[in-house]
C-alpha positions in Angstrom: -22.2 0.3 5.6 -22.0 -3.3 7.0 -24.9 -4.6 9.6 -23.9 -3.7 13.1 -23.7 -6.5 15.3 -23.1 -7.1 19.3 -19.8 -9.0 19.8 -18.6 -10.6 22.7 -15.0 -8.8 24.2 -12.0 -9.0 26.0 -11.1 -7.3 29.0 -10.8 -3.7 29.3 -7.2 -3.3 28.8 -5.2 -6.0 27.0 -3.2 -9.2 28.4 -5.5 -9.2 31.4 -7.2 -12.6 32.5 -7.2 -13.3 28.1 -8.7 -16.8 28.6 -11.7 -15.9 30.2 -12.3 -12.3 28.5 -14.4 -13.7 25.8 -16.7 -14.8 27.7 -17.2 -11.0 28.8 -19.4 -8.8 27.0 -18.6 -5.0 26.9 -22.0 -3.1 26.1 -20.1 -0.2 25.2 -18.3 -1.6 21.7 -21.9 -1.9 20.4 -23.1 1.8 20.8 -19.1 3.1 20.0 -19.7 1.0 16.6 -23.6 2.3 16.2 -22.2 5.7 16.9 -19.3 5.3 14.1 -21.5 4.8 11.5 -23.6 8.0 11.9 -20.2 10.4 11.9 -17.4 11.0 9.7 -14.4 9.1 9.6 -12.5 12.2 11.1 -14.0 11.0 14.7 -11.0 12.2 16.8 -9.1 8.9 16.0 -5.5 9.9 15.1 -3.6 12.7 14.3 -4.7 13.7 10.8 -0.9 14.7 9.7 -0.2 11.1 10.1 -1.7 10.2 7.4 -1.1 11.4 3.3 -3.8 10.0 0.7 -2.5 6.7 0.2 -2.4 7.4 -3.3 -1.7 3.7 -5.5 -2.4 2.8 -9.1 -3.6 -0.4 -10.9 -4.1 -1.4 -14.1 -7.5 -1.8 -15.5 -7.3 -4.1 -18.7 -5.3 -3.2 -21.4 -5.9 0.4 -22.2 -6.7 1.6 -18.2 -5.6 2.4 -15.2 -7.2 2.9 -11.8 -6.0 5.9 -9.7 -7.4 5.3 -6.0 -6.3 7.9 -2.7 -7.8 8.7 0.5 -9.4 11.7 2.2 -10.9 12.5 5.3 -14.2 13.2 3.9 -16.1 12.0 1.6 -16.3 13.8 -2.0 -19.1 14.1 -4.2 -16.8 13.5 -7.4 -13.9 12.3 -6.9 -11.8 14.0 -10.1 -8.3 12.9 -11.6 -6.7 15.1 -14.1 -4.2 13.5 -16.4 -2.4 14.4 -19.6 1.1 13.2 -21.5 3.1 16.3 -20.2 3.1 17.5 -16.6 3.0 21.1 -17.6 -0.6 20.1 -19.9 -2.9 17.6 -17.9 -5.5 18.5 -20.4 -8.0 15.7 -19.9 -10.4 15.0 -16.8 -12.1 11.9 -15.6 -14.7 11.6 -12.6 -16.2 9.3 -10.3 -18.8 8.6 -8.2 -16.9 5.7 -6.0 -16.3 7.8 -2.6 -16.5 4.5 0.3 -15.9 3.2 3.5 -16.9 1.3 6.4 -17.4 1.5 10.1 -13.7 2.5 12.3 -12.4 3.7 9.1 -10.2 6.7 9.5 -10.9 7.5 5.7 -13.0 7.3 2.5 -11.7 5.4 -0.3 -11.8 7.2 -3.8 -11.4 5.8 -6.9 -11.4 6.7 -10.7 -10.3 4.4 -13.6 -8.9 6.4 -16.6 -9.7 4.2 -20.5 -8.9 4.9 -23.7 -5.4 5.0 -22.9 -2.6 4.5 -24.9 -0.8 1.3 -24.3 3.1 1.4 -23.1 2.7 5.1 -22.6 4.2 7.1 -19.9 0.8 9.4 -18.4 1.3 12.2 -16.0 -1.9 12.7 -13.4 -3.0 14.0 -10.1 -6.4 13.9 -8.1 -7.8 16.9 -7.1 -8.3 16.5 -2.9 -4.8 15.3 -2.5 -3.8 15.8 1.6 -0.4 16.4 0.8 -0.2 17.3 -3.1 2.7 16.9 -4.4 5.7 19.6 -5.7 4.9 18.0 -9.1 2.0 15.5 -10.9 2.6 12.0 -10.3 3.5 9.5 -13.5 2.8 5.9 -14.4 3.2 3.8 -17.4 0.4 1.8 -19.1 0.0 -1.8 -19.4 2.4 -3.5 -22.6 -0.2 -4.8 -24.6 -0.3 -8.5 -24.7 1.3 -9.8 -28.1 4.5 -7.5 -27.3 7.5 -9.6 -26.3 9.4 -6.8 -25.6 11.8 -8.4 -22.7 10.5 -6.8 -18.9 10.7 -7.6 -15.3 8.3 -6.9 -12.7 8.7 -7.6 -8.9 6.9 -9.5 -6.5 6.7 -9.1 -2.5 4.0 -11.2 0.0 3.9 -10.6 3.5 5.2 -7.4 4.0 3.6 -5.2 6.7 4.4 -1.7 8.2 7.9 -0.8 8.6 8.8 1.4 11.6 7.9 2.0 15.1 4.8 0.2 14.7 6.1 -3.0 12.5 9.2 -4.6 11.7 11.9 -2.0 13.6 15.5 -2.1 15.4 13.6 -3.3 18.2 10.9 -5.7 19.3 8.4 -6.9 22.0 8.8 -9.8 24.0 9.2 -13.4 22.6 10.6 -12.1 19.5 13.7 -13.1 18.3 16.5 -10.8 17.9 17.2 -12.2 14.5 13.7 -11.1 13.2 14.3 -7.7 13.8 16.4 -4.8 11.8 19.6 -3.8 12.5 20.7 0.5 12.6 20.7 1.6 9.1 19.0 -1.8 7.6 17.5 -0.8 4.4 14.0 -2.7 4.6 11.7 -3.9 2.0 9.8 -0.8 1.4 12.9 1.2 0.7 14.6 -1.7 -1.2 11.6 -2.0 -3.9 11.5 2.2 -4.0 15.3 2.0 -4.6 14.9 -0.3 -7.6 11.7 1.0 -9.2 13.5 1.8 -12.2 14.0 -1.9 -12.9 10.5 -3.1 -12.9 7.4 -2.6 -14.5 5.0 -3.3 -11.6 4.5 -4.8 -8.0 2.6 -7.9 -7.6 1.6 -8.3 -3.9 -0.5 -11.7 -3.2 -1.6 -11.4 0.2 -0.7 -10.7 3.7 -0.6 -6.8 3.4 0.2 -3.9 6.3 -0.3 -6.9 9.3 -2.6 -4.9 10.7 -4.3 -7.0 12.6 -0.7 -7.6 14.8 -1.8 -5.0 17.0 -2.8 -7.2 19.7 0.6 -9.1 19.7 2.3 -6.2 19.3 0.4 -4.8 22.6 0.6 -7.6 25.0 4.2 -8.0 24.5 5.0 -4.7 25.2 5.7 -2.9 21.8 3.0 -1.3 21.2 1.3 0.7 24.4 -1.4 -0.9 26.1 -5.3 -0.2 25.1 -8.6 -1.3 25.9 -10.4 -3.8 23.2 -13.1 -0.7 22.6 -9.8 1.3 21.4 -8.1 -1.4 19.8 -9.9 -0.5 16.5 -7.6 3.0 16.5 -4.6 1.2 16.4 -6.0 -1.6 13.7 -6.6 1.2 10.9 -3.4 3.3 12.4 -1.1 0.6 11.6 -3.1 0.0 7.8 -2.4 3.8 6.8 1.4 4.0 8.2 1.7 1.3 6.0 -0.2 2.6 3.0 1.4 6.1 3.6 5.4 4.2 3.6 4.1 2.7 -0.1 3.2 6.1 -1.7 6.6 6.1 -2.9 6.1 3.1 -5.1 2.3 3.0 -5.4 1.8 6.5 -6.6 4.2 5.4 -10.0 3.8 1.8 -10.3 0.6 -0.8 -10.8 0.2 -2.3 -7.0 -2.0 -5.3 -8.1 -3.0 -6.9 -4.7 -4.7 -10.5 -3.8 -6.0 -11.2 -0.2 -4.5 -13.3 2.4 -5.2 -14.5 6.0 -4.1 -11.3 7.6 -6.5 -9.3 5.6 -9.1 -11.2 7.1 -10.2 -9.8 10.3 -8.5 -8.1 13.1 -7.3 -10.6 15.5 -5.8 -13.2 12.8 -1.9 -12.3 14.7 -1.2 -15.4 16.2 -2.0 -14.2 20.1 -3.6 -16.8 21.9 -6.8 -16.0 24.4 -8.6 -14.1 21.5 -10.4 -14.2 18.1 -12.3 -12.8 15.6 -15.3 -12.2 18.1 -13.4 -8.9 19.7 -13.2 -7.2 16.2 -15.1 -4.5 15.6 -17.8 -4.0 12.5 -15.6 -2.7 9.5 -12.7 -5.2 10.8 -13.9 -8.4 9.6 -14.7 -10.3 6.5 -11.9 -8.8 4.8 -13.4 -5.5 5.1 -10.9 -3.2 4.6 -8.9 -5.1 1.5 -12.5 -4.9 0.0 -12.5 -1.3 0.4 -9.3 0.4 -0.1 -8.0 -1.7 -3.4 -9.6 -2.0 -7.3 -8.1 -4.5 -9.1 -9.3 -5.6 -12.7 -12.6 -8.1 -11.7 -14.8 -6.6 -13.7 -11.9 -6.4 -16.8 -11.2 -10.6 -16.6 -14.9 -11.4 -15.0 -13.2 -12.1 -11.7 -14.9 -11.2 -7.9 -13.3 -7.5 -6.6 -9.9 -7.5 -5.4 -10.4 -11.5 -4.6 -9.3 -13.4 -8.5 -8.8 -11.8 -11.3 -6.5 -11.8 -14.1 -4.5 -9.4 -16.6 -2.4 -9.4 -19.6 1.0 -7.6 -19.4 3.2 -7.8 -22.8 3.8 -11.7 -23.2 3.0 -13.2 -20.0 -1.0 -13.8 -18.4 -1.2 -13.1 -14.8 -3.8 -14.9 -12.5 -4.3 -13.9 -9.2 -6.6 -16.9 -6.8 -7.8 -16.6 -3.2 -6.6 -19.2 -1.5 -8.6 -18.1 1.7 -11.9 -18.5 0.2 -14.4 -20.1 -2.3 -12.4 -22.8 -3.2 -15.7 -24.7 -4.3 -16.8 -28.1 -5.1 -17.6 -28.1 -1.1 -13.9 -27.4 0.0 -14.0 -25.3 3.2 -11.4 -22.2 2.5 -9.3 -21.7 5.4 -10.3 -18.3 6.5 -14.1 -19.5 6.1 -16.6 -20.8 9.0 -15.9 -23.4 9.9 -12.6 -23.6 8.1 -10.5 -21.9 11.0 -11.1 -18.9 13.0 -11.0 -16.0 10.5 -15.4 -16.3 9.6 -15.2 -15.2 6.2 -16.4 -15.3 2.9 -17.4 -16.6 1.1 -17.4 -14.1 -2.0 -18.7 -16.1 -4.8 -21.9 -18.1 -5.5 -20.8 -22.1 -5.5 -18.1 -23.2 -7.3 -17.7 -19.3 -9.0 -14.0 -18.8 -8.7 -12.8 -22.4 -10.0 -15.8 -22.0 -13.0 -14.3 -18.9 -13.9 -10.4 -20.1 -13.5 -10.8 -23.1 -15.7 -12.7 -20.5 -18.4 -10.1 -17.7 -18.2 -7.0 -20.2 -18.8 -8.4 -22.0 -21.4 -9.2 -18.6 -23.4 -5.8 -17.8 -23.0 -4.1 -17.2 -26.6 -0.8 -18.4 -25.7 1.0 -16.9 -29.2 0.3 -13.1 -28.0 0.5 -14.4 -24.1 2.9 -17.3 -24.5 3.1 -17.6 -20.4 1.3 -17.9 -17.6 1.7 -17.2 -14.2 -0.6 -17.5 -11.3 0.0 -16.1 -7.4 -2.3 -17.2 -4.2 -1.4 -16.6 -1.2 -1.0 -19.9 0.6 1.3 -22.8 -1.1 0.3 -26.4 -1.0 4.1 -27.3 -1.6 6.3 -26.1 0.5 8.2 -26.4 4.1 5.2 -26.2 6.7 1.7 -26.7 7.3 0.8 -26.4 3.2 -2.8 -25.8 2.0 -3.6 -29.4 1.1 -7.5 -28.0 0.3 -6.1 -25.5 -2.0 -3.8 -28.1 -3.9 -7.3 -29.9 -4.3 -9.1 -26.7 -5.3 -6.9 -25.9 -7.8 -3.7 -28.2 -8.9 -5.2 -30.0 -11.7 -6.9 -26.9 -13.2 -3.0 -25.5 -13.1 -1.5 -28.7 -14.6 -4.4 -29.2 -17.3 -3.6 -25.8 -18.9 0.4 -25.8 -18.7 0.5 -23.1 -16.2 4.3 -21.8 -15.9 4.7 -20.9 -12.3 3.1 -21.0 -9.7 4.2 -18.1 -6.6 2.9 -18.0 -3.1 3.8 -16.7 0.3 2.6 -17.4 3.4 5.3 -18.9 5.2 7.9 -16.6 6.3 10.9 -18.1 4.5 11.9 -17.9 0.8 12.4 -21.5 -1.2 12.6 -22.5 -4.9 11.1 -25.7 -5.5 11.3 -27.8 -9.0 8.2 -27.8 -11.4 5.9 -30.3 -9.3 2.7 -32.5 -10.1 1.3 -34.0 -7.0 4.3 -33.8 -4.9 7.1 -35.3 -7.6 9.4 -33.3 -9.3 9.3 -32.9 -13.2 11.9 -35.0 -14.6 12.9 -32.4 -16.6 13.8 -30.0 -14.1 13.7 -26.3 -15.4 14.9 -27.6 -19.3 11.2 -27.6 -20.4 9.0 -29.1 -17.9 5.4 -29.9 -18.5 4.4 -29.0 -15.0 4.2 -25.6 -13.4 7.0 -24.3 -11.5 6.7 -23.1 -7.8 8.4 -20.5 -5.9 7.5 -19.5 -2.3 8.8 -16.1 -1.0 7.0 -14.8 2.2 10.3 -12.7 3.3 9.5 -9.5 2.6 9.5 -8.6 6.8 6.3 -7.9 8.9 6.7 -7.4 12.9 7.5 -10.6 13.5 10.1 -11.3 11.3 11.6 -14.3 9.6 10.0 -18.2 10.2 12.8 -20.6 11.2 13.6 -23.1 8.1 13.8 -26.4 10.3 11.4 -28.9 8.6 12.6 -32.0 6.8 13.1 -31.3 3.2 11.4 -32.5 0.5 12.5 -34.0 -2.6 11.3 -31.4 -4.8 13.0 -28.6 -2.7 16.2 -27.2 -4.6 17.1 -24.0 -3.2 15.8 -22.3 0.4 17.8 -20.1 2.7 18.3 -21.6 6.2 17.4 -19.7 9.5 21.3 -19.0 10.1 21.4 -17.0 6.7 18.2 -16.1 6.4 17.3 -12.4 4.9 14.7 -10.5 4.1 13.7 -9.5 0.4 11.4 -9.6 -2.3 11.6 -11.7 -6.2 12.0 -10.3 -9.5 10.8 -12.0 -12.7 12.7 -11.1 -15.9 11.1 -12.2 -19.7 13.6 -12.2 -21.4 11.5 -13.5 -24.5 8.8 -16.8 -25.1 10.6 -19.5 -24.1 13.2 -18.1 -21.1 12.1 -16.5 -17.5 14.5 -15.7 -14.9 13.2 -15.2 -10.9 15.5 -13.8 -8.7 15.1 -13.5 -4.5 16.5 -10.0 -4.3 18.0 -9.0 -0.3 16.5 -6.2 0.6 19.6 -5.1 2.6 21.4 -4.0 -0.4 19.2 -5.5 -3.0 22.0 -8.2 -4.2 20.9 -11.4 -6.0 20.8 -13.6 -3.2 19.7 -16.7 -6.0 18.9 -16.9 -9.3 17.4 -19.7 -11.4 16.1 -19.4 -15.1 13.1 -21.8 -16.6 13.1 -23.1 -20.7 10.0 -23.6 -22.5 10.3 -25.0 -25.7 8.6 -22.8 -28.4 8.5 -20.9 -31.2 8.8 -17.5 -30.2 8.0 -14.5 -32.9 10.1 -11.5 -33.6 10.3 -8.4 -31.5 11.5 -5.2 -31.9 12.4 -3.7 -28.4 11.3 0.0 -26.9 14.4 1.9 -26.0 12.0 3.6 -23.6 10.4 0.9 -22.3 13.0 -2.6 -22.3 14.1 -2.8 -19.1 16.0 -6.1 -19.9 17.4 -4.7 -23.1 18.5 -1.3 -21.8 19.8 -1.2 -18.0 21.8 -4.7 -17.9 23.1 -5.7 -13.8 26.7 -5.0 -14.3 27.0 -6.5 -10.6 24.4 -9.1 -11.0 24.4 -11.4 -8.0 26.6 -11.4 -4.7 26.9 -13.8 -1.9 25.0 -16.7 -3.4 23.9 -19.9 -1.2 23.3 -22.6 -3.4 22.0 -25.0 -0.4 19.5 -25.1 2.3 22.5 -24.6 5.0 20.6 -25.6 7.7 21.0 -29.6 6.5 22.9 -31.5 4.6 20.6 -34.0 2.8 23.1 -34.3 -0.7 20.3 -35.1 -2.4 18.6 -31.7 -2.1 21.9 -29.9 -3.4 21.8 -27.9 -6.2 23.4 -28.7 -9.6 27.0 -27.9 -10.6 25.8 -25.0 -12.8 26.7 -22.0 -10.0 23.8 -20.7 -8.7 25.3 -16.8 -8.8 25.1 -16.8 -12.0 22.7 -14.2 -13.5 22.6 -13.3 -17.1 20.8 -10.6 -19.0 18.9 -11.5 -22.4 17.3 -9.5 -25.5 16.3 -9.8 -28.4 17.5 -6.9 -31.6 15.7 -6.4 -34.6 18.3 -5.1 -37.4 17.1 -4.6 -41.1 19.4 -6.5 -43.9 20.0 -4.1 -46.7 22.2 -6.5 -48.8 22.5 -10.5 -48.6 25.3 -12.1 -50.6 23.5 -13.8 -53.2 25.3 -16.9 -53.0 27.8 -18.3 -49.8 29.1 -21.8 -49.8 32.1 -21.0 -47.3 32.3 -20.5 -43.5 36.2 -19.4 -42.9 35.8 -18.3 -39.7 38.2 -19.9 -37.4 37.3 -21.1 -34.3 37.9 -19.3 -30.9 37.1 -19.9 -27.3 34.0 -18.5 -26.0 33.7 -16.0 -23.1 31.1 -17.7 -21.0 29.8 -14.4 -20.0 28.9 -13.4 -22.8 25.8 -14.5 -24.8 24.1 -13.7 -28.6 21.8 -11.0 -28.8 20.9 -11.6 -32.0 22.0 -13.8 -35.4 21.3 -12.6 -38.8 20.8 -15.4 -41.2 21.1 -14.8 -45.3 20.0 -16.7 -48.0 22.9 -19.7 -48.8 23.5 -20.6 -52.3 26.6 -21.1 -54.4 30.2 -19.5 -53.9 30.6 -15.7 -52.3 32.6 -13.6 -49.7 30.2 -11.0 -49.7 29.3 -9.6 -45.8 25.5 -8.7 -44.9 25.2 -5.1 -44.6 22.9 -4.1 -41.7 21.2 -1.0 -41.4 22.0 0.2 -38.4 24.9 -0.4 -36.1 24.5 -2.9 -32.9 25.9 -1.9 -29.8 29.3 -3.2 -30.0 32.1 -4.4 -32.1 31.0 -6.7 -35.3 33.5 -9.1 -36.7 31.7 -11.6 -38.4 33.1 -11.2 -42.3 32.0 -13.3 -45.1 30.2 -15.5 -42.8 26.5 -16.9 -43.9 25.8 -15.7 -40.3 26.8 -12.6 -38.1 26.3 -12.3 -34.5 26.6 -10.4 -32.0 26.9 -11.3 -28.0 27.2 -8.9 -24.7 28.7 -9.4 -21.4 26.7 -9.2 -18.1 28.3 -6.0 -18.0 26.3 -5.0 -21.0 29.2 -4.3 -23.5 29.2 -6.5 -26.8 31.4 -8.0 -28.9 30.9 -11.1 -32.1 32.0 -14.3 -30.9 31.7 -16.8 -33.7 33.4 -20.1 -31.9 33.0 -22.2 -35.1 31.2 -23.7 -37.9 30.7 -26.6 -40.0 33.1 -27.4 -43.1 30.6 -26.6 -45.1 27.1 -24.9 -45.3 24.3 -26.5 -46.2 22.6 -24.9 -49.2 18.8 -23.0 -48.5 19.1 -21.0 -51.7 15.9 -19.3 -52.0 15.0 -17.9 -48.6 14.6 -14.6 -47.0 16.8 -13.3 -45.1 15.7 -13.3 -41.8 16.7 -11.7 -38.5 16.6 -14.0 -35.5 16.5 -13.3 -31.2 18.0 -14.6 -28.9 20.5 -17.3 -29.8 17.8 -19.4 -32.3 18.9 -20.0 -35.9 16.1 -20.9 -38.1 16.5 -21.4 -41.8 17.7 -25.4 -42.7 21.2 -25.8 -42.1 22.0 -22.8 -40.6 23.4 -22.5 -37.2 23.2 -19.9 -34.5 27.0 -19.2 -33.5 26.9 -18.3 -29.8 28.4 -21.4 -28.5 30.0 -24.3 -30.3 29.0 -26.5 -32.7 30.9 -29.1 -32.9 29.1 -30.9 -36.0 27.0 -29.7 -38.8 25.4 -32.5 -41.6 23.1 -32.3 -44.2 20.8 -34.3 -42.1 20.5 -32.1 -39.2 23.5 -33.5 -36.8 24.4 -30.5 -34.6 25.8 -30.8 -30.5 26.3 -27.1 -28.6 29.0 -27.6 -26.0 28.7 -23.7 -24.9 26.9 -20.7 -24.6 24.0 -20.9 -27.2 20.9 -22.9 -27.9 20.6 -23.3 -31.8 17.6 -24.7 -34.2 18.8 -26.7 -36.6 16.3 -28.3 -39.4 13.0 -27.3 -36.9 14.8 -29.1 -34.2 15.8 -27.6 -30.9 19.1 -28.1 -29.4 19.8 -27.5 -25.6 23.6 -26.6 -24.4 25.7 -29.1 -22.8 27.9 -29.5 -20.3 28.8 -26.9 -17.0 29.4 -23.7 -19.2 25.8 -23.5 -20.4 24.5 -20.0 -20.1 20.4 -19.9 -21.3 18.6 -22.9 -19.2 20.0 -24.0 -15.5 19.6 -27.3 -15.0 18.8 -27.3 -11.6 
């Protein structure tokens, strides 16, 4: 239990004299709070039906997973059963963990399952469910880092309660009519349910339920008025309508979870007249978020739900508070003294910037080959940026080649270049050194959408305007080591509102895809983007255009493993003619055979690729596939001759990369082939010709977007 404390209030019922309320101290809010923490949390607060047990999943390093719900009471030993059939959950795993805090409605339970199988689909249920379902619940485990099995996961920050008491058809005074939903508007909530088949996990960095909106919500007429002594019933209403509307996603998919400003206290809303001073004891210092969530601290030597890290398949995420701790004597923003939110901090001086430097640089970047790292607030961007956080922590970023960088905050969704210190890479997306940054705090919250009116900065490339502004969330696609695709997904009817894939330069190694577990490889977006903007429409700054590649654009990567039963022993001849190339349609996969003297023998695969190979008495085969997800061989040309690597293995390659000397991966076209290494791609493919890397050229490229 937290320390009880006396706090000054408001007057007795809200939007009354708010100027001089603070100064008015209500003797009763100390004994109600006194009295709170001697009772239950079932002290007649809200209609128990209201409420389901919250039930939400995270993963807990590489072979756990952390199964948290809520009850009324508190339980002696919390129990989760579990097994890989939902007719046999054979094994059981107990707790002791059984919390919460003072004006909670609920305990928090919570029981991390290890020894887990990696990539394997679980079935579980806890015990004291309120509601228990017809059937157990599911998840999947964690890929285990090294696999480079292609995957998207989905991102959402700032995204509060849907519904009467959030972001609705209708809204209190002051806000704008665009901010609210229109009859039948699918919202975030049931956007990201819809799609859950298309993502491993949901990443949400801060700014969760907007609780603390109550107040705003109340004194402009949306909510009914209350007194302050009551306002603490509506604070931890609004958290579990909003924990109850994520069930559908939480109870079946990792929720990993980082704190921002709204998590803080329960007056952070934006109402003038008030602060923190009117919040009860349970409903500060980020008391709740500390309560309710377990993230994977004590996995990655983080502090609680505040920075932490985990591995997922190829990529290492890093999750920062940017509210807090930022160290070397920075002052946080939510910290005394930093603005009016009075917390933290959580970590002894300097903790979370010791322990970010350590966990990057112990990053094994052949199993883990990126890395991406989420705070809340974003220090570039179109408002009042986090300039202390940009000290905290850009250089620590920049030093250990950090791929993107996502944040929130600000209500508005904008794709920025890869930035150091306020100027853009020169490269752009085609290999930058410095890490790319993506704001997206449109997921929808009460007040709706910020207005995108600020002067633009150099580095912005992409932002949707406040005449077309939408709500939605991002996905992230991996397609392998060196290629990652976000997308801002509208959450109206989850079309591609913009798309923008980065290019790393590096070797990636081979991987053999899980039928059951690719979502990349198996469920392609026949319809992949609609009504694409590819400016910020609000101005008309030419310089902050996009490039001529079409932003609406989206294409759909994997990488095949096939096994060569028979090479020809010796191929000197490429006959193929050449043909034009569909430009929506790229190579899945090449498979290379030793070169040597004169043949027309054809490689002999194992096993049949989905789609029609053509590629006969060729030194290479490929295949390609449409957006649509069909395939066909598309072999647009080839030198007049091969160059000779007699002697090597035959090798199967992903994604578009030929390897072996003198050998060319046929995907686009290659207009000139030499024994020295000469080779220009006009289309389609990237190819690797003699250890060197060559990038498309030219409008029709399909793998890196030159933004």
């Amino acid at each position: 239990m937290l320390a009880i404390e006396d706090h000054p209030a408001a007057s007795p019922v809200l939007g009354e004299e708010k100027s001089a309320a603070k100064m008015r101290p209500i003797s009763c809010i100390s004994a109600l709070a006194a009295l709170l923490t001697l009772v239950s949390p079932t002290f007649a607060l809200v209609d128990k039906k209201s409420i389901n047990s919250q039930t939400r999943l995270a993963y807990a390093g590489s072979t756990g997973m952390t199964v948290s719900w809520n009850t009324f009471n508190q339980i002696s030993e919390p129990t989760v059963k579990y097994g890989l059939s939902p007719d046999a959950l054979i094994y059981t795993v107990t707790s002791n963990v059984s919390v919460t805090y003072p004006t909670s409605l609920t305990y928090n339970n919570h029981v991390k399952i290890t020894g887990l199988q990696p990539d394997t689909l679980y079935y579980y249920l806890p015990t004291t469910l309120l509601q228990p379902p017809a059937a157990p619940y599911s998840f999947r485990t964690s890929r285990p880092a090294g696999d480079h099995t292609p995957y998207t996961m989905a991102i959402a920050v700032d995204l509060g309660t849907m519904g009467s008491e959030g972001l609705y058809t209708s809204a209190g005074k002051g806000v704008s009519p665009n901010n609210v939903l229109t009859p039948g508007e699918r919202n975030t909530i049931e956007s990201l349910a819809l799609a859950l088949d298309e993502f491993d996990f949901l990443w949400h960095p801060g700014d969760i339920a907007y609780a603390d909106y109550w107040l705003k919500e109340e004194i402009q007429g949306f909510e009914p008025n209350t007194t302050i002594e009551d306002g603490y019933k509506v604070y931890e209403s609004i958290l579990n309508e909003y924990y109850d509307e994520m069930t559908p996603i939480t109870t079946v998919k990792a929720y990993m979870v980082g704190p921002g400003n709204h998590e803080a206290n329960c007056d952070n809303g934006g109402t003038g007249g008030y602060d923190a001073s009117i919040c009860m004891p349970g409903q500060t210092n980020f008391t709740g978020f500390i309560n309710h969530f377990r993230m994977p601290s004590e996995e990655s030597g983080g502090t609680g739900n505040f920075w932490y890290s985990f591995d997922q398949g190829m990529v290492h995420y890093v999750q920062i508070d940017t509210e807090t701790d930022l160290g070397h004597g920075l002052i946080g923003p939510d910290e005394p003294l930093g603005g009016t939110e009075d917390s933290g901090p959580f970590g002894l001086l300097n903790a979370q910037v010791d322990w970010l430097v350590a966990d990057l640089a112990a990053v094994d970047r052949t199993k883990t080959p990126w890395v991406i790292v989420s705070g809340h607030r974003p220090w570039f961007a179109s408002g009042d940026v986090c300039t202390t956080c940009q000290e905290a922590f850009e250089d620590i970023l920049v030093d250990n080649n950090v791929d993107l960088v996502f944040s929130g905050h600000f209500h508005i969704y904008e794709r920025n270049d890869p930035i150091k210190n306020g100027t853009s890479d020169p490269n752009g997306l085609n290999n930058p050194t410095w890490p790319w940054y993506i704001t997206n705090g449109a997921a929808g919250h009460y007040d709706g959408l910020d207005s995108f009116d600020t002067p633009l900065q150099s580095y912005q490339r992409f932002g949707l305007s406040t005449e077309n502004a939408t709500y939605g969330w991002s996905k992230l696609t991996f397609h392998n080591c060196t290629h990652l695709t976000h997308e801002f997904v509208a959450s109206n009817n989850n079309s591609v509102i913009d798309s923008a894939t980065l290019y790393k330069n590096r070797t990636c190694p081979l991987s053999t895809p899980s039928s059951s577990s690719s979502i990349a490889a198996s469920t392609p977006s026949a319809t992949p983007t609609s009504s694409a903007i590819s400016t910020f429409s609000a101005f008309t700054n030419s310089s902050t255009t996009t490039s001529s590649l079409p932003l609406t654009t989206s294409t759909v990567y994997t990488t095949s493993l096939i096994t060569i039963t028979h090479c020809a022993a010796t191929v000197t001849n490429c006959p193929a003619r050449s043909t034009e190339v569909v430009t929506s349609t790229i190579a899945l996969y090449t498979t290379v055979c030793p070169v040597a003297a004169a043949s027309t023998a054809t490689p002999i695969a194992s096993s049949t690729p989905k789609g029609v190979s053509s590629a006969a008495a060729v030194a290479s085969s490929s295949a390609g596939s449409s957006i649509a997800g069909s395939s066909t061989a598309a072999i647009a040309a080839s030198s007049p001759a091969v160059v000779s690597s007699a002697g090597a293995a035959a090798t199967t390659l992903g994604v578009s990369t030929a390897q072996a000397s003198g050998t060319i991966s046929v995907g686009g076209t290659a207009s000139k082939t030499t024994s020295g290494g000469l080779l220009q791609v006009t289309g389609g493919a990237r190819a690797n010709f003699a250890g060197v890397n060559f990038l498309p050229m030219g409008a029709a490229a399909l793998f890196v977007a030159l933004l």
